[in-house]
C-alpha positions in Angstrom: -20.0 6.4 16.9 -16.3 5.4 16.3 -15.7 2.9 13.4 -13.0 1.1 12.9 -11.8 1.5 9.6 -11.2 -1.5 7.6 -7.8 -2.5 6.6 -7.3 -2.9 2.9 -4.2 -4.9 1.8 -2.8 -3.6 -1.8 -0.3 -6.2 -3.0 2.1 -5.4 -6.1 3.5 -6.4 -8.9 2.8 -10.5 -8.8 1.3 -10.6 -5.8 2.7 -10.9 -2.2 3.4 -14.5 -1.4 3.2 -16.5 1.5 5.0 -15.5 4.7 5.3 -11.4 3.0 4.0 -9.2 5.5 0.9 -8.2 3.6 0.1 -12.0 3.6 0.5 -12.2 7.5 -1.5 -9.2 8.2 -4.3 -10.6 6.0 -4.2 -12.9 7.9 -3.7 -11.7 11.5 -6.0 -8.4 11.7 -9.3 -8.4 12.1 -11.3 -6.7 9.0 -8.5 -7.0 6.8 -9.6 -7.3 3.2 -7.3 -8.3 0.5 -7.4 -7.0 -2.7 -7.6 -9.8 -5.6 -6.3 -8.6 -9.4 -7.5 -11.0 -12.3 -4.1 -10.6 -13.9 -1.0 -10.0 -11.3 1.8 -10.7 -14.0 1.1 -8.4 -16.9 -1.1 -5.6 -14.9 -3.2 -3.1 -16.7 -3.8 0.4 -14.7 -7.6 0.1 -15.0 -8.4 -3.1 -14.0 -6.1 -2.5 -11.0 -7.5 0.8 -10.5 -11.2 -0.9 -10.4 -10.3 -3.7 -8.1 -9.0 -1.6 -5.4 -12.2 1.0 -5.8 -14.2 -2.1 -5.5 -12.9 -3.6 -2.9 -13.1 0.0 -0.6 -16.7 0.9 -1.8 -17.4 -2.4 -0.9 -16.7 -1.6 3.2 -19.3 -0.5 5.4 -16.8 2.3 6.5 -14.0 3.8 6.5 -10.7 2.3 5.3 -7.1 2.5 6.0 -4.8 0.9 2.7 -1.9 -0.8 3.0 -0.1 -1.1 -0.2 3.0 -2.7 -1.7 5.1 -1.7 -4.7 3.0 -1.3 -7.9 0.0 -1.0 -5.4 1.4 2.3 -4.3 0.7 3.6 -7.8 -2.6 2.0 -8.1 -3.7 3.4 -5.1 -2.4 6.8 -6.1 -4.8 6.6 -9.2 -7.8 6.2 -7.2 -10.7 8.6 -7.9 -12.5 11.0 -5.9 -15.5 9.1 -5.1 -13.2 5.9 -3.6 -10.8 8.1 -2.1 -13.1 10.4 0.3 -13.5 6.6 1.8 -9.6 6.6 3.2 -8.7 7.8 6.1 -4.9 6.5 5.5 -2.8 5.3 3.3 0.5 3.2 4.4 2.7 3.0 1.2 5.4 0.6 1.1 8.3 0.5 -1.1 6.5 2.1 -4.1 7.4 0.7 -7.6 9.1 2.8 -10.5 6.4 2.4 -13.5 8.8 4.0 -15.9 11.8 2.0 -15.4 10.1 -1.8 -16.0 8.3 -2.7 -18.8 5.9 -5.2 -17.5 4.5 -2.1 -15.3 4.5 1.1 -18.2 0.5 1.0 -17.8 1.2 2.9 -14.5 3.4 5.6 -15.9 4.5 8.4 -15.2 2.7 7.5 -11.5 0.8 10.3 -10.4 2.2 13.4 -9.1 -0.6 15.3 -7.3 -1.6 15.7 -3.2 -3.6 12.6 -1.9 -6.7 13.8 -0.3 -6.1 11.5 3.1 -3.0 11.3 5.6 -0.5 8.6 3.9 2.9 7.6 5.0 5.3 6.4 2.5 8.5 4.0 3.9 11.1 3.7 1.4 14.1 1.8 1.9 18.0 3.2 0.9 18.5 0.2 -1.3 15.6 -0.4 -2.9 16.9 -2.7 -6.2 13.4 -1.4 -7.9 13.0 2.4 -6.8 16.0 4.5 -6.0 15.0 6.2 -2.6 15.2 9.4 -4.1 12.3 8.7 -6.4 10.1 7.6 -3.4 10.8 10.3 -1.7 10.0 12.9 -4.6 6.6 10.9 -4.6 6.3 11.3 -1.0 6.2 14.7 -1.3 4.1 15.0 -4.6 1.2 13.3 -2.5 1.5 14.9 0.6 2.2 12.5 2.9 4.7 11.2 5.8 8.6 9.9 4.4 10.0 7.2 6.3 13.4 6.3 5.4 14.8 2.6 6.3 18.0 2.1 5.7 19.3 -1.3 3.5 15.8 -3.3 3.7 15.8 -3.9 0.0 12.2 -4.0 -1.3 11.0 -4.7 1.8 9.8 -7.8 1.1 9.9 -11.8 1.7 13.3 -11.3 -0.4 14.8 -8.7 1.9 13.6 -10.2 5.6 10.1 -8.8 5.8 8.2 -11.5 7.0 6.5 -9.9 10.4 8.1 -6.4 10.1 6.9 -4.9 13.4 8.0 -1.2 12.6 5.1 -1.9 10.0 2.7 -2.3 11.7 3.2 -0.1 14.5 3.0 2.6 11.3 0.0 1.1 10.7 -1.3 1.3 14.1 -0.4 4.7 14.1 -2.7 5.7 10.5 -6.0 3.9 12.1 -5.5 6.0 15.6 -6.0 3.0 17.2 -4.4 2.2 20.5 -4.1 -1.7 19.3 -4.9 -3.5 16.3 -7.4 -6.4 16.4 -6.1 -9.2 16.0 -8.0 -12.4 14.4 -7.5 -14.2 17.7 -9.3 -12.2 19.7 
């Protein structure tokens, strides 16, 4: 029996707003589940943590996450019994804990292998993670480095409303041939 995994949308730091891309795909694919925090502006590491881990243990099945700057970290800090429940992990634009004051709860981020297949897309001008540092993270957990040149923080901000090369990386982590849609 083949399941498809759920989607589970990570934002960052404040949230993702209307018209971001994690805020379209919530929107657009079928069995996508977004993660709510009680406190987006000043978060605290394990009340993050524990939202995300509810929200996956919470599926009937597997899941593939979709995370966003400081929900990159978050998702990093996941424990075992949450984790063996991804079967991907797309990690965009991943914040730097150490470097923002609001966001020290999440350092130093985590530095060992994920247990599932994750792909980590860092842009070249990243105004809150220097490229290096994502890919130094890319390779601490293991996982895929895609490099985009000049698309800021990938967000709203930047031009990343729809961001197709997105979710065709997404498509590509749920070894699906399409992606529901919520139209269908």
């Amino acid at each position: 029996m083949s399941h498809h995994p759920s989607i589970i949308i990570v934002p960052g730091w404040r949230d993702s707003g209307p018209g971001h891309w994690q805020s379209l795909w919530a929107e657009q694919l079928a069995g996508a589940v977004r993660v709510k925090q009680d406190d987006w502006i000043s978060p605290v590491r394990s009340a993050w943590v524990n939202s995300i881990g509810q929200t996956i243990l919470a599926q009937s099945g597997p899941v593939v996450v979709v995370a966003h700057s400081l929900g990159c970290i978050a998702t990093a800090y996941l424990p075992p019994e949450v984790t063996e429940r991804i079967q991907g992990a797309l990690l965009v634009a991943p914040a730097d804990p150490e470097r923002r004051g609001a966001l020290a709860d999440f350092a130093p981020a985590p530095c060992h292998k994920l247990p599932y297949h994750s792909v980590l897309v860092a842009s070249s001008n990243d105004p809150f993670c220097p490229v290096r540092l994502a890919g130094a993270y890319a390779r601490a957990w293991g996982g895929d480095f895609v490099r985009i040149p000049d698309a800021g923080h990938i967000n709203i901000e930047s031009g990343h409303g729809e961001w197709p090369l997105g979710l065709a990386l997404l498509q590509s982590l749920t070894g699906l041939n399409r992606l529901n849609l919520r139209s269908e």
